[in-house]
C-alpha positions in Angstrom: -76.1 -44.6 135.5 -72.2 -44.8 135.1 -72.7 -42.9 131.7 -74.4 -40.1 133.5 -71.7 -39.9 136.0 -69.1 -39.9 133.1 -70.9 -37.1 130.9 -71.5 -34.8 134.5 -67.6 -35.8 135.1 -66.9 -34.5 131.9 -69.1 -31.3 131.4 -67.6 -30.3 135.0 -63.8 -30.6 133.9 -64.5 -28.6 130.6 -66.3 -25.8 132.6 -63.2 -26.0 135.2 -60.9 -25.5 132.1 -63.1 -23.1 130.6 -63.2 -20.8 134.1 -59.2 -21.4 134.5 -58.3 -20.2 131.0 -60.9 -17.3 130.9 -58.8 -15.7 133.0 -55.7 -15.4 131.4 -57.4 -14.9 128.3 -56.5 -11.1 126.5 -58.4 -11.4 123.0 -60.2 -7.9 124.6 -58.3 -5.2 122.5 -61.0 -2.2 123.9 -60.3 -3.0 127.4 -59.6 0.3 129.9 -56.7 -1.5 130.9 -55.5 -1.0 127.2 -55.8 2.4 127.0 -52.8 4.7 125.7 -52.8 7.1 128.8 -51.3 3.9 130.7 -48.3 3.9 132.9 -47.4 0.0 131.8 -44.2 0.2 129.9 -45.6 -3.4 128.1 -48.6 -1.9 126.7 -47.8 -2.1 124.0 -46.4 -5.9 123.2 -50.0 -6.8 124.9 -52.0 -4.4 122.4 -51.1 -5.7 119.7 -51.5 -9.4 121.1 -54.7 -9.0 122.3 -55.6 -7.8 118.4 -53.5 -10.8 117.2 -56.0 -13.1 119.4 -58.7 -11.2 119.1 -58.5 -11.5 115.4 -58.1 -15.3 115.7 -61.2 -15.8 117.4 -63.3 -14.0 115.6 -62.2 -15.8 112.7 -62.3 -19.2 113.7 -66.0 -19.3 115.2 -67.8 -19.7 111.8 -65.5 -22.7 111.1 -65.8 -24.2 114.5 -69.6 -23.2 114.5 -70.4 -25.5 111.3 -68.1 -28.1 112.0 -69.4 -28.7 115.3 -72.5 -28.8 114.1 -72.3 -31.4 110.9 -69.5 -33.2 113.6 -72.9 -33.9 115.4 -74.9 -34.9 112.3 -71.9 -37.1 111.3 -71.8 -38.9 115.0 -75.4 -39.1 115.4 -75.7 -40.7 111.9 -73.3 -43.7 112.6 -74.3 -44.0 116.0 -77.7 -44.6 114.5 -76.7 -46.6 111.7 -74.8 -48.9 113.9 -77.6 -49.3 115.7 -80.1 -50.2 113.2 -77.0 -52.9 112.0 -77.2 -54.7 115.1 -80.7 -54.4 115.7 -81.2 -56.5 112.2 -79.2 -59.3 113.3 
């Protein structure tokens, strides 16, 4: 029971984080706000940083992808393996 309480403890912090930093997030390069025809003097510094991230992001998901997933295969396999060990005994 204290393991569930830990993992809900746990999913609701990173979905806290996730909601905090979504908002100050700018990897949206096609957003209306970033439109030429604006009045903002610092359009421009934030135009090309929302490319900049936008670029990173898009990059980085395949790698993040696979190596969440064989992370997974690789934690599920020793977990298992250690279990079987001590099972034996």
């Amino acid at each position: 029971m204290k393991k569930k309480a830990e993992n809900a403890m746990s999913l609701l912090g990173a979905a806290a984080l996730v909601l905090t930093i979504s908002v100050s997030c700018c990897a949206c390069p096609n957003c209306k706000n970033s439109q030429p025809d604006s009045d903002d003097p610092g359009l421009a510094a934030r135009l090309s940083n929302a490319y900049l991230w936008s670029y990173v992001a898009m990059t980085s998901m395949p790698f993040l992808t696979v190596g969440t997933f064989f992370g997974a295969v690789v934690y599920l396999k020793r977990k298992n393996s250690a279990k079987n060990d001590s099972s034996s005994i």
